[in-house]
Each structure stands twice: as structure tokens, then as C-alpha cells.
C-alpha positions in Angstrom: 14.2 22.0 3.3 15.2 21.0 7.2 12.3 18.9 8.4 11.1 21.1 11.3 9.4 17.6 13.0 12.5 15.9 13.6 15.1 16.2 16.7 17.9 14.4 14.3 17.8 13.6 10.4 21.0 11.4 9.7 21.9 8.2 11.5 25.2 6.7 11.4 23.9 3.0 11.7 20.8 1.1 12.5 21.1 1.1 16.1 22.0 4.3 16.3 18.6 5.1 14.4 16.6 3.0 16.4 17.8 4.9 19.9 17.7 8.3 18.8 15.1 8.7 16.1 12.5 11.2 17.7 9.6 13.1 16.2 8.8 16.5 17.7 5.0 15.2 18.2 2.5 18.3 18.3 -1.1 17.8 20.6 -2.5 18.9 17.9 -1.8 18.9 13.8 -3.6 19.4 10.4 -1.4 18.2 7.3 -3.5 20.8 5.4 -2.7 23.7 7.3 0.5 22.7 8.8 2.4 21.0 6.2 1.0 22.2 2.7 -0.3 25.8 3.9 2.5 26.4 5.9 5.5 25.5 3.1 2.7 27.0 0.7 3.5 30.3 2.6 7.4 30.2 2.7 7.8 28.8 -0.8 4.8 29.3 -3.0 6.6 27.9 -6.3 8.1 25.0 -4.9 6.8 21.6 -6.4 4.4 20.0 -5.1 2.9 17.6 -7.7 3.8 16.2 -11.5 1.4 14.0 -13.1 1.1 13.0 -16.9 -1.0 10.0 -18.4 -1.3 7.6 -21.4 -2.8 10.3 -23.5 0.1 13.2 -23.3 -1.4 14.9 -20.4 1.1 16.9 -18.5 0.3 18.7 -15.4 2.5 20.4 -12.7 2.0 21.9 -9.4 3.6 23.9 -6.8 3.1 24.2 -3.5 1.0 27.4 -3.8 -1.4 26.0 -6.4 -2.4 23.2 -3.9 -3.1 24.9 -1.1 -5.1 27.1 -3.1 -6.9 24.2 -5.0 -7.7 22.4 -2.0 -9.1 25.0 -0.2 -11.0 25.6 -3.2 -12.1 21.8 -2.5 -12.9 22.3 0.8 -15.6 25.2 0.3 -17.1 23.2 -2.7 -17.5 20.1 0.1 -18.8 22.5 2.8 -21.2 24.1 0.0 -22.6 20.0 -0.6 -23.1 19.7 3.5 -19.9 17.8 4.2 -18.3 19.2 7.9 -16.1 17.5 10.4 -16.7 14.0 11.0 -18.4 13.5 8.0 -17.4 10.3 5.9 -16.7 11.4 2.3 -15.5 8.4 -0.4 -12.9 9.0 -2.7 -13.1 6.9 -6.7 -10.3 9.1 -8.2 -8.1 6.6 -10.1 -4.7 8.9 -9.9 -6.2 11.8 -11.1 -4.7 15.1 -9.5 -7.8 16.3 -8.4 -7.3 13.4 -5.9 -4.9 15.9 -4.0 -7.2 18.5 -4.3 -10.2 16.6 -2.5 -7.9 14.9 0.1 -6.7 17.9 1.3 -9.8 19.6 0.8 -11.2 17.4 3.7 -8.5 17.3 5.8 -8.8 21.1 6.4 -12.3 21.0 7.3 -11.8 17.7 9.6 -13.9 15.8 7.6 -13.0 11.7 7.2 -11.7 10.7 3.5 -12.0 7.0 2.2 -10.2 6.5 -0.6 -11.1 3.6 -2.5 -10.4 2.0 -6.1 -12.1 2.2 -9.3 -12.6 -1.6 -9.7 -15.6 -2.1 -7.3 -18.3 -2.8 -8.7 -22.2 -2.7 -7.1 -21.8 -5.0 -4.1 -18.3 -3.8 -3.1 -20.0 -0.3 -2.8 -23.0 -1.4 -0.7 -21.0 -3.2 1.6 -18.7 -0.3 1.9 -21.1 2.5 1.9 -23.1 0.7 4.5 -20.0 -0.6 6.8 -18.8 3.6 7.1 -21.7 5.4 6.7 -20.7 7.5 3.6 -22.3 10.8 3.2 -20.9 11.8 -0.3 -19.2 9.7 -3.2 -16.8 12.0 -5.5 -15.6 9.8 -8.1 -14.4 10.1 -12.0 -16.5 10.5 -14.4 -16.3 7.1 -16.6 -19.3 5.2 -17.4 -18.2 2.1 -15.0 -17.7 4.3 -12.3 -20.6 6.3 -12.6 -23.1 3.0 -13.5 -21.5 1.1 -11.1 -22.2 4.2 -8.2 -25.8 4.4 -9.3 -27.1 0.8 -8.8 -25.3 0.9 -5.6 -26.5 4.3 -4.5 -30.4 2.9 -5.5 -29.8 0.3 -2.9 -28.3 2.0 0.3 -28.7 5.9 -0.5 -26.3 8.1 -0.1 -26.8 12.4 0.3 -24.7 13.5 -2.5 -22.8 11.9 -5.5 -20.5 14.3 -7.2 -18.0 13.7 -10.3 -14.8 15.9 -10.7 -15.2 16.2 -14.8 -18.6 16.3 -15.9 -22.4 16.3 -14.0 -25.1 18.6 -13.2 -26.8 17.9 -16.0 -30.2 17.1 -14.6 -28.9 14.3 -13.1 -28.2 13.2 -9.4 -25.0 14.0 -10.4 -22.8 17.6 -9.1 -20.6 18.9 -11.1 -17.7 19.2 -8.5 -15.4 21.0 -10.7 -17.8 23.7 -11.4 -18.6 24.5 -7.4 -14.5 23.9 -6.7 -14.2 27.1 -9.8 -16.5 29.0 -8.2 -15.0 28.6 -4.8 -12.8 31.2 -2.9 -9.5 30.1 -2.3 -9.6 31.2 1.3 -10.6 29.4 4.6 -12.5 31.2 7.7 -11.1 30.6 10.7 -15.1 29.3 11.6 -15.1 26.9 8.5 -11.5 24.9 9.0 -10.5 22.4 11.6 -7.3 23.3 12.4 -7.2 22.0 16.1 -6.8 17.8 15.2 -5.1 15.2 16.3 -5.2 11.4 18.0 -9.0 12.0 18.7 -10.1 12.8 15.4 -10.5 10.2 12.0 -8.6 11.3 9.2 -8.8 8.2 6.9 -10.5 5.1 6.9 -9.1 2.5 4.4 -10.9 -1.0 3.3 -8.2 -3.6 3.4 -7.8 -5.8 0.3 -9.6 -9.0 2.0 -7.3 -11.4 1.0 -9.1 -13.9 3.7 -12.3 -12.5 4.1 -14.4 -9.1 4.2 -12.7 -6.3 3.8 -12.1 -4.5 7.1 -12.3 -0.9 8.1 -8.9 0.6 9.3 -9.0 4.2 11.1 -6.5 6.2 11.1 -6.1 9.9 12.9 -4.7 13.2 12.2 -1.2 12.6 13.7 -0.8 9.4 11.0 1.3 11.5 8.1 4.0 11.4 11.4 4.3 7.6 10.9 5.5 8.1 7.5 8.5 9.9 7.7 10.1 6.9 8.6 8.4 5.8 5.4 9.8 8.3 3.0 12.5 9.8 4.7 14.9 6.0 5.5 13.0 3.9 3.6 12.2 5.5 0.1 15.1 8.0 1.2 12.8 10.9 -0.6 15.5 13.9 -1.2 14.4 17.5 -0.5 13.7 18.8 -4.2 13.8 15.0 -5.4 11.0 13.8 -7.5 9.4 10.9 -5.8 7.5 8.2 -8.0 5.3 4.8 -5.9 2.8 2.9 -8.5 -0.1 2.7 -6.5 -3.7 3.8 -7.1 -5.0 6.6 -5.1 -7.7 3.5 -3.3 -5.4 1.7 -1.3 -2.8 2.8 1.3 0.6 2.5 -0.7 -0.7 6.0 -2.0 -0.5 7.4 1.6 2.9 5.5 1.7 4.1 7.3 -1.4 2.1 10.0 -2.9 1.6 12.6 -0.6 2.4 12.7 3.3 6.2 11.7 4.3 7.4 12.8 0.7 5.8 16.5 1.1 6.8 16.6 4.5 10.6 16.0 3.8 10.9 18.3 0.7 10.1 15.9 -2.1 7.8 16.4 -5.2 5.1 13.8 -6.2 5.4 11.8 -9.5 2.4 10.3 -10.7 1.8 8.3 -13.5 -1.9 8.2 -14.4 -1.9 5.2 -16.6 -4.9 2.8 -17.5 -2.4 -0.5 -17.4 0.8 -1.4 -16.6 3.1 -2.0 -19.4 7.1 -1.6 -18.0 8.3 -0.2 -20.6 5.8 2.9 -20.7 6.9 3.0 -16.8 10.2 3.4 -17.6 9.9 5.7 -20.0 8.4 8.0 -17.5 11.0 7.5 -15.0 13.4 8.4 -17.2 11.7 11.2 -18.8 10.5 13.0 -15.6 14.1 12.5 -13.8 12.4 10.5 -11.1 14.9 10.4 -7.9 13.5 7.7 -5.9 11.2 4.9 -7.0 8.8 2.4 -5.4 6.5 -0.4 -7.0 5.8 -4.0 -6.0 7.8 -7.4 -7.0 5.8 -8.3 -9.5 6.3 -5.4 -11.4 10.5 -5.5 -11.1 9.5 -9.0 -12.6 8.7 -7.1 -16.1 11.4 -4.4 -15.7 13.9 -7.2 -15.8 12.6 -8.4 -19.1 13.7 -5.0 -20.7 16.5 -3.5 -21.9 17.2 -1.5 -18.4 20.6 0.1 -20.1 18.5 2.0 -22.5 16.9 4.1 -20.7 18.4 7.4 -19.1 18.4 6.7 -15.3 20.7 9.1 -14.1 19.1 11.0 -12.0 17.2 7.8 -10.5 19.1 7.4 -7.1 17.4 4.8 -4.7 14.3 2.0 -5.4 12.4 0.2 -3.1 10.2 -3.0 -3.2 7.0 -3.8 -0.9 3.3 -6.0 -0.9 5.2 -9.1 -1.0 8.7 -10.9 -0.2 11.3 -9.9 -3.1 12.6 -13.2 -5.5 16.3 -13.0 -5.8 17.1 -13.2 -9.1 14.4 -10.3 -9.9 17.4 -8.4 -7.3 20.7 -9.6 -9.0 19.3 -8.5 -12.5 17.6 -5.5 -11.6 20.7 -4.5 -10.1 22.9 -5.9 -13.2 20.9 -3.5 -15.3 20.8 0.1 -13.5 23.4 -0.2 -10.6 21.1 -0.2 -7.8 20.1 -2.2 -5.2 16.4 -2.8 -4.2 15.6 -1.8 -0.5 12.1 -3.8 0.8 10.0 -3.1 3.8 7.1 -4.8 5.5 4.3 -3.7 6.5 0.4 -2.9 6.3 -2.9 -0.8 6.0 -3.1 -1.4 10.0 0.4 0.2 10.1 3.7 2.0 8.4 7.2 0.5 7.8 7.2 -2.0 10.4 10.6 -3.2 9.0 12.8 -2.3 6.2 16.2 -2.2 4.8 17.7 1.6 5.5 20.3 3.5 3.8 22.9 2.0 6.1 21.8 -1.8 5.7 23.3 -4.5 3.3 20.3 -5.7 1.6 19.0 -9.5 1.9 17.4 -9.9 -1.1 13.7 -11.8 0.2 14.2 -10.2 3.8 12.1 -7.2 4.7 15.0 -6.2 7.0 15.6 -5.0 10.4 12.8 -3.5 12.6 11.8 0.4 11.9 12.5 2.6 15.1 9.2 2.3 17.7 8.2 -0.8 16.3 9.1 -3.6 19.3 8.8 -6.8 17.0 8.6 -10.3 18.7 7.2 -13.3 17.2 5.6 -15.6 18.8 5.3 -19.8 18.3 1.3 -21.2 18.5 1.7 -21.7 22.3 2.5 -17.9 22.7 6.1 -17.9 23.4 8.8 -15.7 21.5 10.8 -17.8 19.4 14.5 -18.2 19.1 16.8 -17.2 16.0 15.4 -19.1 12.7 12.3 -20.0 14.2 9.3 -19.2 12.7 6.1 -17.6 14.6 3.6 -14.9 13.9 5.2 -11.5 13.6 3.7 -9.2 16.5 3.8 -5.8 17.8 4.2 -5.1 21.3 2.3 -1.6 22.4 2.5 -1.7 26.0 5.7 0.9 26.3 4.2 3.1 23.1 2.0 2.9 20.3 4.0 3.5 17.3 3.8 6.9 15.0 1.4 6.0 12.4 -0.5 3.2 13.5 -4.1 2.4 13.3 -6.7 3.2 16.1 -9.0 0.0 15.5 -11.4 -1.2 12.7 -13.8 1.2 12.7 -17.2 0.0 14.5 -16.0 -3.3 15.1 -14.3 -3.2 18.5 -14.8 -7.4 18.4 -12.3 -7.4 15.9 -10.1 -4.8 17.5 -9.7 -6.9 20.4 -9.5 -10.4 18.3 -6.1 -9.0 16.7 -4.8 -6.3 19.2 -5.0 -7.5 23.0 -3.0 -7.9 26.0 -0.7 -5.0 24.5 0.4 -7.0 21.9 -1.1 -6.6 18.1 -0.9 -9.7 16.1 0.0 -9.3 12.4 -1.7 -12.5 10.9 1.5 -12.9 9.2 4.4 -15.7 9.6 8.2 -14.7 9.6 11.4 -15.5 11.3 14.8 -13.7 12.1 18.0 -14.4 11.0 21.0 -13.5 13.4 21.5 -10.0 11.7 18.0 -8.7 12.8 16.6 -9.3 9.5 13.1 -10.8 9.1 12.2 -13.0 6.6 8.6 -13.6 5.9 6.7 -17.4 5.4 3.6 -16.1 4.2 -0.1 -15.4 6.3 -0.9 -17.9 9.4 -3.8 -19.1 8.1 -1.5 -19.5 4.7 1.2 -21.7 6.4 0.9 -25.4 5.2 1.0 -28.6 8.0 2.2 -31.5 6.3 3.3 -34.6 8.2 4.7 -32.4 11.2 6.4 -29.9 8.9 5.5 -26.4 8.8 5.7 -25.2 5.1 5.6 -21.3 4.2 4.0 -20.4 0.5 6.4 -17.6 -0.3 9.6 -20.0 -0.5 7.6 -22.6 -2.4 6.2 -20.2 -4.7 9.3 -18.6 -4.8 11.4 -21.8 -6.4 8.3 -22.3 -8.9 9.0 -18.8 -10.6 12.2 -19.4 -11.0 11.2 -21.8 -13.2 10.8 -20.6 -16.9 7.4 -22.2 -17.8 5.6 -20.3 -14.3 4.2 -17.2 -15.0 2.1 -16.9 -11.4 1.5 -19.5 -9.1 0.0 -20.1 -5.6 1.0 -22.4 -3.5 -1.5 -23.8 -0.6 -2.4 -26.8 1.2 -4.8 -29.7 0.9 -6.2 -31.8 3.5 -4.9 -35.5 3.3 -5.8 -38.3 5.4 -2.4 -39.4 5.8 -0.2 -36.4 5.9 -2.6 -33.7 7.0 -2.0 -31.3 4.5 -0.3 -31.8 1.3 1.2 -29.2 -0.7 -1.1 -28.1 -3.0 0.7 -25.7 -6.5 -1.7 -23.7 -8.6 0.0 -22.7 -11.8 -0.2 -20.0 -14.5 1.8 -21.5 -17.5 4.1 -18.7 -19.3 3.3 -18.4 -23.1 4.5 -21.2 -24.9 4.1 -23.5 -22.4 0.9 -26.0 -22.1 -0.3 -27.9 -19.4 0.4 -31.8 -19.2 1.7 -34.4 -16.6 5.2 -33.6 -17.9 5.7 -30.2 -17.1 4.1 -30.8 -13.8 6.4 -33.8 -12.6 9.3 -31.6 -13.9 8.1 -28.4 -11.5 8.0 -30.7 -8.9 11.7 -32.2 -9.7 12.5 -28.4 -9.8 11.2 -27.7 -6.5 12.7 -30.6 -4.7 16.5 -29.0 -6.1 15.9 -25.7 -5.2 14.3 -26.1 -1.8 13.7 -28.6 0.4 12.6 -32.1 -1.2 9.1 -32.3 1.4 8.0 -29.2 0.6 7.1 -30.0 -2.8 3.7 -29.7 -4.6 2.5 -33.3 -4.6 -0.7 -31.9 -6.6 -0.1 -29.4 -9.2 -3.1 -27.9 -11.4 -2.7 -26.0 -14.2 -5.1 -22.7 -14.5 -5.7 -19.7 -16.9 -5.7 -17.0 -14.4 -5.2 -16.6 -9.9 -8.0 -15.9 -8.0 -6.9 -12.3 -7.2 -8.4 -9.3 -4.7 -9.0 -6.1 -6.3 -6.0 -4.7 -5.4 -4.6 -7.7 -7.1 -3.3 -9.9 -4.1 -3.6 -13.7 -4.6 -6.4 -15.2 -2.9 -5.4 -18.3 -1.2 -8.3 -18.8 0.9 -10.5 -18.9 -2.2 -8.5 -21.3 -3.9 -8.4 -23.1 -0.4 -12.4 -22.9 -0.4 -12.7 -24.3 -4.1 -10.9 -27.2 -2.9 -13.1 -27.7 0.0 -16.0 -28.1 -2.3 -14.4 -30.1 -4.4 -14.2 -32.7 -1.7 
């Protein structure tokens, strides 16, 4: 499948991609009418969607079956009082009636917010309060459904639907039942075809990994931004089968399960599983003849442990890495055991692939590569000025020339804290890195994350980084303490691996370790041994919590 939206599709090298990459950019653009209808109509049987779970469930889709399903969804939502602009929440865990819904309310221009199944009560009030939710459509689990209703008792909301099971003289509607009953047609009158940069598509909580969660808005033209994504990144293949571990609540899942993969030719994998275990992972991989893969360092960290040649990965052609910087021995023995290299990228809910390694790029294992074509990086010391080769400074994004494809519009109601991180043209990551003489960037850790310890400025990731390599650290966290003398000390919170206990013995010898692999200052003068990380629900590390427990400590 040629990908109508592009001017060129193969690059010969990474400045060549970064001056000629160009996306024929409509005024206006539905992805439900003019990406899944539209290839629905030239190629009704090609797949769309594969999706099997813990319990040997199978399901596939084509093309044709989506668009019909999901205009199916988008009468049932007009049938509950949902039209354009309407804020509709999404607790779907990766079920495939996820698609269904999504597209659903793209079509009729109404706004979706996806969110995870791990909130409980006060995450939804906060949430349902910040965006003005009209309609929750979530699984039907007890802990979903309980969880809904003691929040839905405090801030009302007009309807709360379930996609198997309700109407039973509950609050609850039986979504599935209205989506059956549905035609699988959409009146001119009912759709909005005619969106684009004006209209909100998605609205995605961040993770809060240093405070309240924000609200990110993004338009109709945002699936654009992600053929970069899926296309030079992921390298999706037309009829490939595309596989990113990510729940449906947060926004790897518009990274990898639906937009820049559907738009370039490639199925949909998805693996609705209840936890991770690698080897079930695997297993589908393998079993499903998965082309291109993507899932976050922490979960290469188990693959690793396997036995990688025993598994059938022939068909498995390109992985990438993403949600933090990539160890390097996780790389060499990834690659020892299936022949491929890992490609990582950078970026966030605010944007796309901001940088990344591309087909044509050597990868640096730990470097989130070169910068992604209409991203204009700089970064920028504390006193504002652009730093040098190896310098560190927070990674920025300049958007006086042109905004790039795919990023966000502002945090919904809360122009304040638009302008706090995007002013003056320039949008301000909140993140540390510097660049090596290649281009690459290599990333510190958050600025509020960086440690100041006797006129040294110490990143996280590379002290962290030296602790895992370490055979007693399962997880660890590294921040900073406030010391009379020094300023900050490094501070190292440890989870021990099994077989390892906590004593003044193994923490003196993680700090002898440190001082070898990396430089001797930057190590943890204070180690403390815990059970578990303070974690988001997404599963990101909170620092600033463990930074806040130390506070009141004294």
C-alpha cells in the first residue's frame, strides 16, 4: 500500500530525511473516514486488527469489519447523547472494542480520553472533573465498575456504559447491545467529516511523575505526526504485523496500536494480557509472526533472562525501545540472542518521536538518537543559552519557524501552564540531555531530577544505570538529598534481587561498584534498601515522592 500522504517514502541517510521529508497536510482530515473508511473501501479484507489474550481468545479483523464496527459505535454513542465536542472516557484495558469506540468518536467529532484500568475513585474525580466527561465506557470487571460508581456518586456524570454486560436495572448501558442494534451506516448529517487543527480529538492525562496529572490536547491532524512514528522509527511494513505493549490508557497506544501503523499498511497485534510474564510475550510474538516490535527497557530486561534462540523469530524483522534511556548490556544480549539491534526514540504525551535512531543510523545503545525531521532541538544551560557539544541543558523545542506534525495544542483549560512550559516559541521539555558530536542525544534524567552536589551536576539515569548492572539490584532510584555541606548528596533507593538481603555490606559494595563503573563523586553516599519504588500508574518511578518522604523525614 503507497502511502498517499507522503511526497517521498525512502531516504538515503539522515540528513537527507530531515530536508526532504514532507507530509501532503490536508485543511481538513478525519482518520475515521479518511484512513479506515477509505482503505475499508479499496480493500475490505485487508487486516486491520489481531488480538488474542491469556485465556485462548483469538480475534481478527479486517479493514472492512472496523469501519463497519465503528460506525456501528458511533450511532450507539449518538443514540446515548454523545455529538461533536463532547468529552467521552475510555477504561478499555486492550480489549478490541477499544478500536471500535475510538473510531466510533472520531467520526462523529466527538473528544476520546483514554485512560487506564488502575484508577481508582479519586483518580476519576479528579479526572472527570478536570475534562468535563460526559460518558464513561469502560469493561465490565468489578474494580472497574465499583471503582466508576463511587466516583460517579461524587461528581455525576450523564451516562456510564460497559462494553460486556449492563442494562440490568442498573445505571449501567449495555453498549454492546445498542452497538448490535446499530446500522452500520453514517448520514452525511450525523458524521463530522470536515476536522482538523481546530477541533480536539484526544485528550490524554499524563502519568504525573512530579505532580497532578495534566491534560494534553491533541487535534484531528495528530495521527500525521506519527508516520514518522511508525513508518522510520518502528519501520511498520505494509502487510507487516505490528506488536507495542502498551495499554489502550496512555499514549504509547496512539504510538503503536492504531494511527501511523494503519496509515502505512500495517496490521495491529495486540496482546490482551492481565500481567506481563516475557515468556508468554514471546510466545506471542512468535506465534502471531509479529514483524516489528516495540516495548519499554524494563521489559527487554526479562526477555534477556530467557532462552531468546528458542523461540521462532523469523519473521520478527526490526524492535524498538522507548519510556526511558536503554542499559547497554540489556542491548548486546538482546542482540546476542535474535540478531537484532534495538532502535530507541524520545519523546512524550505533549509530542511524537522527537528523536530516534532510523533505519539508516548505527545505534548508540542509551542514546535516543538524532533529531526526527520538524523537530528543531536545542538545549539550553539554566541561564538560557544553547549549550556546546557534551554539555548538558534542558532539551527544547523551538516552534517559531513550524509547529511540528503531531504536537500538542496546550493543556486543556489551563493556559497558565501552557505558557509556563511553551513561551517565547520555544517549548521546554522538563527533561535533561546532551549531544554527542554525531547528533545523538543522550538523556540525564528530568530537571527537577538532576542532583547538585558540591558544584557537580549529577544525572539519575547513568547512576541508576551502573547500579543495575549490578547482580543484587533489581530496581533502583537514584535522587538527591539536601546536605549542609555538599548541597545535595546522592541519595540510592534499592530493590534487592531475590536472594539478596539488605545489610551495610552490600550497600558499601554498590557504592564500590558505582565508583568503578562511573565516575567516583557520583556515588550514592546514602543507600536504603526498600521492598518496592514508589511508582505512577503507568508504572514510572516517582522520584519526587521519594524526594518528599525524605523531606519529612528531616
Amino acid at each position: 500500500m503507497v502511502c498517499p500522504w507522503l511526497e517521498r517514502e525512502t531516504f538515503d541517510s539522515h540528513a537527507d530525511f530531515l530536508a526532504n521529508f514532507r507530509v501532503k497536510l490536508p485543511l481538513t482530515f478525519n482518520f475515521g473516514f479518511d484512513v479506515l473508511d477509505a482503505v475499508a473501501a479499496r480493500e475490505p479484507d485487508r487486516r486491520a486488527l489481531v488480538w488474542c489474550d491469556d485465556h485462548g481468545g483469538e480475534r481478527s479483523f479486517t479493514m472492512g469489519e472496523m469501519a463497519r464496527e465503528s460506525s456501528r459505535a458511533a450511532r450507539a454513542f449518538m443514540a446515548l447523547g454523545i455529538r461533536r465536542g463532547d468529552a467521552v472516557m475510555l477504561i478499555l484495558k486492550r480489549r478490541y472494542e477499544f478500536w471500535f469506540a475510538l473510531m466510533g468518536l472520531c467520526k462523529i467529532g466527538a473528544i476520546a480520553i483514554p485512560a487506564t484500568h488502575q484508577l481508582m475513585k479519586k483518580d476519576l474525580v479528579y479526572r472527570v472533573k478536570a475534562s468535563g466527561v460526559k460518558m464513561i465506557l469502560c469493561v465490565n470487571e468489578p474494580s472497574i465498575r465499583d471503582a466508576v460508581d463511587q466516583a460517579l456518586a461524587e461528581t455525576p456524570v450523564g451516562v456510564r456504559a460497559l462494553v460486556n454486560g449492563g442494562d440490568d436495572g442498573s445505571p449501567w448501558v449495555d453498549f454492546q447491545a445498542l452497538m448490535a442494534g446499530a446500522s452500520d451506516r453514517l448520514d452525511e448529517a450525523d458524521c463530522a467529516r470536515k476536522t482538523g487543527a481546530s477541533d480536539i480529538m484526544l485528550l490524554y492525562f499524563t502519568s504525573g511523575t512530579t505532580g497532578m496529572p495534566k491534560m494534553v490536547r491533541h487535534n484531528f491532524l495528530y495521527p500525521f505526526g506519527h508516520l514518522v512514528t511508525a513508518k522510520y522509527w518502528q519501520c511498520c511494513r505494509d502487510g507487516g504485523l505490528h506488536l507495542t505493549i502498551a495499554d489502550t490508557g496512555w499514549a504509547k497506544a496512539a504510538w503503536g496500536k492504531i494511527y501511523g501503523q494503519w496509515m502505512c499498511g500495517s496490521a495491529v497485534m495486540v496482546y490482551d494480557m492481565e500481567k506481563f510474564h516475557a515468556r508468554s510475550v514471546l510466545k506471542v510474538v512468535a506465534k502471531y509472526g509479529v514483524t516489528t516490535f516495540c516495548a519499554p527497557p524494563t521489559m527487554y530486561r526479562y526477555f534477556i533472562k530467557e532462552d531468546l534462540q528458542a523461540y521462532d523469530f523469523t519473521r520478527l524483522a526490526h524492535c524498538v525501545v522507548a519510556g526511558e534511556p536503554l542499559n547497554p548490556e540489556v542491548y548486546q544480549k538482546f542482540l546476542q540472542g535474535t540478531g537484532l539491534k534495538l532502535h530507541e526514540a524520545y519523546g512524550q504525551t505533549e509530542l511524537t518521536v522527537v528523536a530516534g535512531t532510523f533505519p539508516w543510523m548505527t545505534p548508540k545503545p542509551g542514546s535516543m538518537g538524532c533529531a526526527a525531521p520538524g523537530y528543531e532541538l536545542d538545549l539550553l544551560d539554566h541561564e538560557g543559552r544553547s549549550c556546546e557539544v557534551g554539555e548538558e541543558g534542558q532539551l527544547v523545542v523551538r516552534t517559531g519557524v513550524v509547529k511540528p506534525l503531531g504536537m500538542f495544542d496546550g493543556y486543556h483549560r489551563d493556559a497558565g501552564l501552557t505558557r509556563k512550559v511553551w513561551h517565547h516559541d520555544t517549548y521546554y521539555t522538563g527533561d535533561m540531555a546532551w549531544r554527542d558530536q554525531d547528533g545523538y542525544y543522550w538523556f540525564v534524567g528530568r530537571a527537577d531530577d538532576v542532583i547538585k552536589s558540591s558544584g557537580y551536576r549529577i544525572g539519575p539515569f547513568e547512576v541508576e544505570s551502573a547500579l543495575l548492572e549490578h547482580p543484587a539490584v533489581l530496581e533502583c532510584a537514584v535522587t538527591g538529598v539536601a546536605d549542609r555541606d555538599r548541597g545535595q548528596v546522592v541519595k540510592a533507593t534499592v530493590v534487592l534481587s531475590h536472594g539478596h538481603a539488605p545489610s551495610d555490606e552490600v550497600a558499601r559494595e554498590l557504592q564500590e561498584h558505582v565508583k568503578h563503573v562511573t565516575a567516583p563523586y557520583k556515588y550514592p553516599r546514602i543507600v536504603e534498601f526498600v521492598s518496592e519504588l514508589p511508582k505512577t500508574i503507568s508504572g514510572k518511578i516517582r522520584r519526587v515522592q521519594i524526594r518528599q518522604n525524605d523531606e519529612a523525614k528531616g
